[in-house]
PDB file of N, CA, C and O in Angstrom:
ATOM      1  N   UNK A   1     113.550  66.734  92.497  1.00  0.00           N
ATOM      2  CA  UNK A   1     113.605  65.542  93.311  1.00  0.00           C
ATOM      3  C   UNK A   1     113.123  65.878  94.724  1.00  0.00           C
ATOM      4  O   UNK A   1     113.185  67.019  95.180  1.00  0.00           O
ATOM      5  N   UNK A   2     112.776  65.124  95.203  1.00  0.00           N
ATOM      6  CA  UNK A   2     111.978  64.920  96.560  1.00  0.00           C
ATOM      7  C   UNK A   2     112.758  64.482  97.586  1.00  0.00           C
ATOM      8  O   UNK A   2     113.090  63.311  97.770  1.00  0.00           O
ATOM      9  N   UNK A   3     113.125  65.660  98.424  1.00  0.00           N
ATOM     10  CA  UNK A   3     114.206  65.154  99.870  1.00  0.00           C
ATOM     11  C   UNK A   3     113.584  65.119 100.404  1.00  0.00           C
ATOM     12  O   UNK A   3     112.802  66.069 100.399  1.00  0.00           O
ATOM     13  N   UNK A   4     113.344  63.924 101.413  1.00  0.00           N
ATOM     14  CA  UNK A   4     112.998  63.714 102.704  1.00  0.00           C
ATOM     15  C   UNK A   4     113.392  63.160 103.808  1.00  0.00           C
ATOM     16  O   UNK A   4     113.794  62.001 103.700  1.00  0.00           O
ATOM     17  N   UNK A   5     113.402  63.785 105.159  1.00  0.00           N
ATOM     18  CA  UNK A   5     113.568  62.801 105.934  1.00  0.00           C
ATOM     19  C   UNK A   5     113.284  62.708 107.015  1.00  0.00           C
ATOM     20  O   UNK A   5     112.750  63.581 107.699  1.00  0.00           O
ATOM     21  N   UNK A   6     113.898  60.597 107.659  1.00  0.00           N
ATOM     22  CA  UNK A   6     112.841  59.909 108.576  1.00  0.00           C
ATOM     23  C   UNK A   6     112.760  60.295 109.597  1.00  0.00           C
ATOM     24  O   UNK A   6     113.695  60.852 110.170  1.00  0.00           O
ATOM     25  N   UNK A   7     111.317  60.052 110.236  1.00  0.00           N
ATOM     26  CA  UNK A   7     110.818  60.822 111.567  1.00  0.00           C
ATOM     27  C   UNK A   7     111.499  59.588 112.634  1.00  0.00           C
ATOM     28  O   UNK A   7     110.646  58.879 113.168  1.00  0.00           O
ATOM     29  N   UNK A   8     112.470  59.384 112.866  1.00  0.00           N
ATOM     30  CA  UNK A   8     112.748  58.297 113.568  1.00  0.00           C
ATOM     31  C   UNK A   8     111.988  58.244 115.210  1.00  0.00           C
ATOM     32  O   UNK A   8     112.391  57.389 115.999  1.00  0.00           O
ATOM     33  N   UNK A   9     111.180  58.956 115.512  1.00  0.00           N
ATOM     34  CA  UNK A   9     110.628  58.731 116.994  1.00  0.00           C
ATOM     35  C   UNK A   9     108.974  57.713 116.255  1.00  0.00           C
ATOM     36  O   UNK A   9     108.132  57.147 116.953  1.00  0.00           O
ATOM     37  N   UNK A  10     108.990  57.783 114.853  1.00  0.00           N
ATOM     38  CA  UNK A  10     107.622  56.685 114.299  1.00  0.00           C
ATOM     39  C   UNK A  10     108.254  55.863 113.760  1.00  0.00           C
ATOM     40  O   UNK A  10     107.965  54.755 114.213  1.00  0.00           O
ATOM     41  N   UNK A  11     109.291  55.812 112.694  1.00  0.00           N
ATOM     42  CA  UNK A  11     110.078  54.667 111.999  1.00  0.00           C
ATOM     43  C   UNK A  11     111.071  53.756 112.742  1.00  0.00           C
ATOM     44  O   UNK A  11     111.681  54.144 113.738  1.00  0.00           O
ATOM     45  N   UNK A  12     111.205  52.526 112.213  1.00  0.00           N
ATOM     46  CA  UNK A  12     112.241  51.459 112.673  1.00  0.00           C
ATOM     47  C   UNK A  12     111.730  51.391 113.967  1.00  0.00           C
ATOM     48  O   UNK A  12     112.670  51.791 114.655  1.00  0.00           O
ATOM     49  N   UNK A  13     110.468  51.027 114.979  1.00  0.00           N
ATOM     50  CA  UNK A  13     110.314  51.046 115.918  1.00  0.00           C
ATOM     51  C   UNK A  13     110.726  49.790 116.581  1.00  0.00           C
ATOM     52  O   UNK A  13     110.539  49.527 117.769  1.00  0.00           O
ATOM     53  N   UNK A  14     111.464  48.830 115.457  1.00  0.00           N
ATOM     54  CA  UNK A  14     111.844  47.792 116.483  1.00  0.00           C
ATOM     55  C   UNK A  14     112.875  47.624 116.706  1.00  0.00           C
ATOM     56  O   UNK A  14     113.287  46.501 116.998  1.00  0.00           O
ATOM     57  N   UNK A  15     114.025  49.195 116.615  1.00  0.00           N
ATOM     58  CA  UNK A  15     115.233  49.019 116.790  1.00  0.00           C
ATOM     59  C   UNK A  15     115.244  50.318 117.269  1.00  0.00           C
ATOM     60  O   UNK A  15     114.388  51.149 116.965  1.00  0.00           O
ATOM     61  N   UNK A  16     116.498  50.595 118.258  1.00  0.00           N
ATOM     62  CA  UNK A  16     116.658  51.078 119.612  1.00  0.00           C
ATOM     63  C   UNK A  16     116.999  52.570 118.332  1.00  0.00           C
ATOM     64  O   UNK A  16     117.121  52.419 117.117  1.00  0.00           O
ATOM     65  N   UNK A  17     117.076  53.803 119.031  1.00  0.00           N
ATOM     66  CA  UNK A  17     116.726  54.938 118.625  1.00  0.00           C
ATOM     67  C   UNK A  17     117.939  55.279 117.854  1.00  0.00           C
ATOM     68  O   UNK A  17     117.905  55.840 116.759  1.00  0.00           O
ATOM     69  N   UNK A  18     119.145  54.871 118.550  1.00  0.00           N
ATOM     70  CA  UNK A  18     120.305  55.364 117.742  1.00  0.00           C
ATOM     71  C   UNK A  18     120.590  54.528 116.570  1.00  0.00           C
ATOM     72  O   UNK A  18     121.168  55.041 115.611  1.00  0.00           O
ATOM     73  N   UNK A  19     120.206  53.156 116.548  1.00  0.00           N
ATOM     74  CA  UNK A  19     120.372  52.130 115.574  1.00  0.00           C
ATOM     75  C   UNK A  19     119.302  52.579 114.098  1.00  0.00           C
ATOM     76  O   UNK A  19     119.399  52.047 112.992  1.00  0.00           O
ATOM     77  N   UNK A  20     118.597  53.370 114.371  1.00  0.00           N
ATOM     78  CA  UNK A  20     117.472  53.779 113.378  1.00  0.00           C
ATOM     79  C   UNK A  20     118.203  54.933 112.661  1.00  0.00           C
ATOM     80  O   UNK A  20     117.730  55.289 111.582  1.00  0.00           O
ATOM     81  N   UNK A  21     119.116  55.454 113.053  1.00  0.00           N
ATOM     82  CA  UNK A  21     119.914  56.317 112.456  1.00  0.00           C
ATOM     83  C   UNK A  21     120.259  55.574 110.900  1.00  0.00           C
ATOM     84  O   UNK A  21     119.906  55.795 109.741  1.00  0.00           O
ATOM     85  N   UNK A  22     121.065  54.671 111.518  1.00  0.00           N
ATOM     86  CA  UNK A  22     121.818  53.639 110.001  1.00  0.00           C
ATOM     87  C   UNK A  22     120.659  52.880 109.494  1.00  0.00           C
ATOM     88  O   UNK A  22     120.778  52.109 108.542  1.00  0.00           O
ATOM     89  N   UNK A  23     119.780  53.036 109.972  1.00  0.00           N
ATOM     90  CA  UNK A  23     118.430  52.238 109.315  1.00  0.00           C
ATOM     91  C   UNK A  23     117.775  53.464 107.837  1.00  0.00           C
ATOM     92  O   UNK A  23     117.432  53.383 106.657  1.00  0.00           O
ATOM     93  N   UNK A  24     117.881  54.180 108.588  1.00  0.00           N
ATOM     94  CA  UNK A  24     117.249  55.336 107.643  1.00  0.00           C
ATOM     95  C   UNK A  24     117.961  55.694 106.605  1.00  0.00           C
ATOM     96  O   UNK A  24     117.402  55.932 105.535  1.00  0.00           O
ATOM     97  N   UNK A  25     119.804  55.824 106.805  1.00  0.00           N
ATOM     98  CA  UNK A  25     120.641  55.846 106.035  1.00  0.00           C
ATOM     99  C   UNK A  25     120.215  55.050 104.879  1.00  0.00           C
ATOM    100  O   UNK A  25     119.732  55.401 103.802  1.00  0.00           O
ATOM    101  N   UNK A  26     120.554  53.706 105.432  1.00  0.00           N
ATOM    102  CA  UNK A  26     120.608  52.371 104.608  1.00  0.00           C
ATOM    103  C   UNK A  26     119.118  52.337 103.675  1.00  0.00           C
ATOM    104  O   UNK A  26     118.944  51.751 102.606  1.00  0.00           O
ATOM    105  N   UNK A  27     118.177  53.121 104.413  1.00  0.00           N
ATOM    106  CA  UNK A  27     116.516  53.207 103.143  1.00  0.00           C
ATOM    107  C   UNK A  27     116.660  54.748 102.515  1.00  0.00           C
ATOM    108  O   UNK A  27     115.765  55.591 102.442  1.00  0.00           O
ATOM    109  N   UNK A  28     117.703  54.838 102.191  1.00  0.00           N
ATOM    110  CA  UNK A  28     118.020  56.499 101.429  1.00  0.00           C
ATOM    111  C   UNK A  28     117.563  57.382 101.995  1.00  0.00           C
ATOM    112  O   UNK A  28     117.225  58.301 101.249  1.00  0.00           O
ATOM    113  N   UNK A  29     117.349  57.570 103.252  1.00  0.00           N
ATOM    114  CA  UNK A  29     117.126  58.830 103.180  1.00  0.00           C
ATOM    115  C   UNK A  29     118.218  59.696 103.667  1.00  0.00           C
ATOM    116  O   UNK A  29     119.179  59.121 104.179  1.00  0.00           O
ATOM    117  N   UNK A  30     118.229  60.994 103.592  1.00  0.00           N
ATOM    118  CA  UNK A  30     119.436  62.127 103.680  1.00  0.00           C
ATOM    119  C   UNK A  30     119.645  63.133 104.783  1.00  0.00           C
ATOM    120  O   UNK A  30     120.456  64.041 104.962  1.00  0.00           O
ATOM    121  N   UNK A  31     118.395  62.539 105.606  1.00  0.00           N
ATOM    122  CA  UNK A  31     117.795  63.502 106.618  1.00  0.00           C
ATOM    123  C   UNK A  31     116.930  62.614 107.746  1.00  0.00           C
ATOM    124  O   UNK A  31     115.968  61.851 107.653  1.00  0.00           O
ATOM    125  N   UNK A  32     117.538  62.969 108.569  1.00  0.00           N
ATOM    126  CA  UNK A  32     116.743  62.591 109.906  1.00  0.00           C
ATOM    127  C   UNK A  32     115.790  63.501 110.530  1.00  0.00           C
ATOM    128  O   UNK A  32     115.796  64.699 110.248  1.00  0.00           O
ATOM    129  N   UNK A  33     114.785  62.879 111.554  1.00  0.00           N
ATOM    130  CA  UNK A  33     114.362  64.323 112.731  1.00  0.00           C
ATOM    131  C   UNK A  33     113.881  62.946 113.891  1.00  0.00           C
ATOM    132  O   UNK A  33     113.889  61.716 113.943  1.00  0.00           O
ATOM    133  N   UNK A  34     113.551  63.957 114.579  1.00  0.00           N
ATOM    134  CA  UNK A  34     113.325  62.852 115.985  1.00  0.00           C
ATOM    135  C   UNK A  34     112.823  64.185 117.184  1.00  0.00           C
ATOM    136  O   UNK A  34     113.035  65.380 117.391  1.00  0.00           O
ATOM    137  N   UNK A  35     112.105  63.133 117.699  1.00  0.00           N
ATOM    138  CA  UNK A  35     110.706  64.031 118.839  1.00  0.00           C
ATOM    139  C   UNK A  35     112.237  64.262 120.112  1.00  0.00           C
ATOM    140  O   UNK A  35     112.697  65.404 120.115  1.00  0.00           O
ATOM    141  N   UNK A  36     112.731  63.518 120.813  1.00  0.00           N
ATOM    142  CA  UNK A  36     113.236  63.485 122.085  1.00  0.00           C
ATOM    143  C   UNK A  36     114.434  62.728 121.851  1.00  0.00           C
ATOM    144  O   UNK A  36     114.511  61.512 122.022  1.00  0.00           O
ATOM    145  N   UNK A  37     115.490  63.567 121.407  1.00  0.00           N
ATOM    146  CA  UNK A  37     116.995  62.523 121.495  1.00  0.00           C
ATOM    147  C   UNK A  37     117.724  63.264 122.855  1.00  0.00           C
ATOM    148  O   UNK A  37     118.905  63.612 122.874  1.00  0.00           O
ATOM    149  N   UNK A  38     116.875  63.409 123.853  1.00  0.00           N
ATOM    150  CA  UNK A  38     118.221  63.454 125.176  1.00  0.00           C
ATOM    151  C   UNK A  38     118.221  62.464 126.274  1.00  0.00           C
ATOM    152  O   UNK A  38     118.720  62.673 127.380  1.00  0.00           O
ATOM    153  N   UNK A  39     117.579  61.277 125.871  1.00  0.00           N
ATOM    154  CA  UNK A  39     117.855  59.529 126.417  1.00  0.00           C
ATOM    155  C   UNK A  39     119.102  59.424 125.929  1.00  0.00           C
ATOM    156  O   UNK A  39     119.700  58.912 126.875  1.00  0.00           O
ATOM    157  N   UNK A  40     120.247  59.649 124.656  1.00  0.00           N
ATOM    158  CA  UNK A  40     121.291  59.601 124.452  1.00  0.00           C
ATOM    159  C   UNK A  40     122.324  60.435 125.140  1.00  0.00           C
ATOM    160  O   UNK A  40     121.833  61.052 126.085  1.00  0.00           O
ATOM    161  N   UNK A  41     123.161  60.573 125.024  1.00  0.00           N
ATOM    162  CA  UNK A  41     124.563  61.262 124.984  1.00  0.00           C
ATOM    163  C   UNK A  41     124.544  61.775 123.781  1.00  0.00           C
ATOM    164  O   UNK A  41     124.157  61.150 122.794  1.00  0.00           O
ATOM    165  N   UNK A  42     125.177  63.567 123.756  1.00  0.00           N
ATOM    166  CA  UNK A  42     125.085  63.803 122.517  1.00  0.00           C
ATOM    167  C   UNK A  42     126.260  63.828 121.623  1.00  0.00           C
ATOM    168  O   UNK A  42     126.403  64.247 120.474  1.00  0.00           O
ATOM    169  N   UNK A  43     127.128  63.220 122.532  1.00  0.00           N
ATOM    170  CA  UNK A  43     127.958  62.877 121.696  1.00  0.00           C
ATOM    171  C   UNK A  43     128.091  61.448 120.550  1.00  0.00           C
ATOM    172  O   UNK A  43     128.589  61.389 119.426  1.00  0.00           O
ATOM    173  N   UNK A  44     127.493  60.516 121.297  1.00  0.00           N
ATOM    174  CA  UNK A  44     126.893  59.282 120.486  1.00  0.00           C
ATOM    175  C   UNK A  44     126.133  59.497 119.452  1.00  0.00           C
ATOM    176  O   UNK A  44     126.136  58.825 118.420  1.00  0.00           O
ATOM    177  N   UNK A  45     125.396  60.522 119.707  1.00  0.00           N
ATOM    178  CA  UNK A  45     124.189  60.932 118.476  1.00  0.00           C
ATOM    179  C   UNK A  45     125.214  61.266 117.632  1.00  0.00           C
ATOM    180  O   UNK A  45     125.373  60.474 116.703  1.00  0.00           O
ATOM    181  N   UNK A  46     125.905  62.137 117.675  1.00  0.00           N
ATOM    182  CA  UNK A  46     126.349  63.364 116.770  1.00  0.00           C
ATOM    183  C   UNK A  46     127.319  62.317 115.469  1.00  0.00           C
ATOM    184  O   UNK A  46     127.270  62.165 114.248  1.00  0.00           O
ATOM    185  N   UNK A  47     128.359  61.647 116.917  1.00  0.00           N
ATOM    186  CA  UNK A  47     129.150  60.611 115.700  1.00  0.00           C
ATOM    187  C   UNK A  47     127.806  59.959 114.850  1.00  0.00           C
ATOM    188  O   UNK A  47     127.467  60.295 113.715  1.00  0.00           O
ATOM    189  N   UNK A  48     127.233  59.077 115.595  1.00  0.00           N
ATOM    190  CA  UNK A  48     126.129  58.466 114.865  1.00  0.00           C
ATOM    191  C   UNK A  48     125.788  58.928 113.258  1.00  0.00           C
ATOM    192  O   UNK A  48     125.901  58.178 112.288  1.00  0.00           O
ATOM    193  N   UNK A  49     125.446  60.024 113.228  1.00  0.00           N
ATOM    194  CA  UNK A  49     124.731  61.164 112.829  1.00  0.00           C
ATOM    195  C   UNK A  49     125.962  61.507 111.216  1.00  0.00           C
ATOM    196  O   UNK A  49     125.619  61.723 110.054  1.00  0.00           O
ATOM    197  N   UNK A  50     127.133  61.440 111.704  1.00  0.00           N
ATOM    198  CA  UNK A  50     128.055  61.942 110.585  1.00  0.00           C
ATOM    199  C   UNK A  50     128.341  60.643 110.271  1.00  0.00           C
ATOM    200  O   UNK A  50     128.566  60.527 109.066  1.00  0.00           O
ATOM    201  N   UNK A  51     128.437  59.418 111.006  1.00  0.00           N
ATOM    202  CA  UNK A  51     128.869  58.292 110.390  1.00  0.00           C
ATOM    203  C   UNK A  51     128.225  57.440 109.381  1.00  0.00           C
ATOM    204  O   UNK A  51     128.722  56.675 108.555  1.00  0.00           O
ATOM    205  N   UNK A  52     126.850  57.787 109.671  1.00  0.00           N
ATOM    206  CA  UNK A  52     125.805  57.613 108.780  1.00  0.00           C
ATOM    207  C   UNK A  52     125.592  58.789 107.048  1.00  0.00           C
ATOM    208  O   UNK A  52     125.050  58.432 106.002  1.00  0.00           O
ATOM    209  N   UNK A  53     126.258  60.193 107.358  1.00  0.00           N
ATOM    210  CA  UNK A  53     126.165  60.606 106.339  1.00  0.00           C
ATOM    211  C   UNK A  53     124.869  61.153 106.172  1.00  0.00           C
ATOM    212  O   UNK A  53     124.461  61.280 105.018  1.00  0.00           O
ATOM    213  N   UNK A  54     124.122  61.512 107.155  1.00  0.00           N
ATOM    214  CA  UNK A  54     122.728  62.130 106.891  1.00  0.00           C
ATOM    215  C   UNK A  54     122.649  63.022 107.759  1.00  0.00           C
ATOM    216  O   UNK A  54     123.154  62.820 108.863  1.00  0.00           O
ATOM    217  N   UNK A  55     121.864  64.465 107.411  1.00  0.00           N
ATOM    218  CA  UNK A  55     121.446  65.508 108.133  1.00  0.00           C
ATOM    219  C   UNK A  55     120.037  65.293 108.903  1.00  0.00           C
ATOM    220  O   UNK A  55     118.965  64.765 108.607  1.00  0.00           O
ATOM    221  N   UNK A  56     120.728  66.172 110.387  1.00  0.00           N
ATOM    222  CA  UNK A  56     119.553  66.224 110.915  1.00  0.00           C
ATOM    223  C   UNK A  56     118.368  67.198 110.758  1.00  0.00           C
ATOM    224  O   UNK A  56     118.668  68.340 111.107  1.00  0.00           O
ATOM    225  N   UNK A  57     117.107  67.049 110.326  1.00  0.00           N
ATOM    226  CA  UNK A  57     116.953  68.115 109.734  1.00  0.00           C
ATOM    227  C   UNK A  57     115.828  69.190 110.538  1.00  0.00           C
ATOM    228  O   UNK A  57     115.312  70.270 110.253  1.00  0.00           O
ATOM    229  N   UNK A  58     115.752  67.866 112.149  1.00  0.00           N
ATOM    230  CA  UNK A  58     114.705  68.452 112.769  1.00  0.00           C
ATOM    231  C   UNK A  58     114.659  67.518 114.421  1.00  0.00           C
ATOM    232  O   UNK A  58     114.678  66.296 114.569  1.00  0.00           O
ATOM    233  N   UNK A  59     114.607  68.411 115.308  1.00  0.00           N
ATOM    234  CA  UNK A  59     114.482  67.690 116.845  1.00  0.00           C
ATOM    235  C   UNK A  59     113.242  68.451 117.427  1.00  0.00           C
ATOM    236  O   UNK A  59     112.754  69.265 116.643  1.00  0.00           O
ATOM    237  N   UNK A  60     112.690  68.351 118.547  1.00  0.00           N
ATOM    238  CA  UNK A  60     111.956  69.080 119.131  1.00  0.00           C
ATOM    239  C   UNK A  60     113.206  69.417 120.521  1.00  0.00           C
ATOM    240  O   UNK A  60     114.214  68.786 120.839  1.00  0.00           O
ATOM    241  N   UNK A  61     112.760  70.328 120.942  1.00  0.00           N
ATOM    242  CA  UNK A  61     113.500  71.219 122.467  1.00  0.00           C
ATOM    243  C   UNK A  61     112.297  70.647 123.466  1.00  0.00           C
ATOM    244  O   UNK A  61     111.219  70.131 123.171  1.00  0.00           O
ATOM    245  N   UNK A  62     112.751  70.866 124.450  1.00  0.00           N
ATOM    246  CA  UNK A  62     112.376  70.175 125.908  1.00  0.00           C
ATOM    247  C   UNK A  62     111.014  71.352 125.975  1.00  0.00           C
ATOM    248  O   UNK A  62     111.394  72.504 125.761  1.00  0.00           O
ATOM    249  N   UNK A  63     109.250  71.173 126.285  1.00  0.00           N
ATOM    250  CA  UNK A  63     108.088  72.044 126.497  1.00  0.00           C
ATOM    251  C   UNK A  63     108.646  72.714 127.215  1.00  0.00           C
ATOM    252  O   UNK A  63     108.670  73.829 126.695  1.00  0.00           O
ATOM    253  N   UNK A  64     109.503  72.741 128.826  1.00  0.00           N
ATOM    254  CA  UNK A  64     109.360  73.294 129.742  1.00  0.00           C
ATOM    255  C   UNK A  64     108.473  74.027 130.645  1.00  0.00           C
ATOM    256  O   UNK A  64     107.379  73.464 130.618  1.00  0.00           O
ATOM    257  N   UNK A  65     108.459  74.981 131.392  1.00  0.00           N
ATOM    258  CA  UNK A  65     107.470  75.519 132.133  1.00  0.00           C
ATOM    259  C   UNK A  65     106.437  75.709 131.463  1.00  0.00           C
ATOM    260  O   UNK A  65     105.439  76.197 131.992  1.00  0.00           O
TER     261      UNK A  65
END
């Protein structure tokens, strides 16, 4: 079987970043990733994140210098 999961910084673009969490849930998938989640609190994410029941399976870190 085929796990995948949604790139939420391209999917659900017409709903606000944390709301795409339960969006992705709700279209099966088991796994999240996302370009830039530090516009949130990471504590909002994190509940988000377990309340939904899906792993994150991928973020990017800040380019820096």
């Amino acid at each position: 079987m085929i796990r995948l999961a949604a790139n939420l910084s391209l999917m659900f673009p017409h709903l606000a970043i944390i709301e795409r969490v339960d969006a992705a849930a709700k279209a099966g998938f088991i796994g999240v990733e996302f370009a830039l989640p530090y516009a949130m609190p990471e504590a909002v994410l994190v509940a988000r994140v377990r309340d939904a029941s899906v792993a994150v399976a991928l973020f990017n870190m800040p380019a820096g210098d």
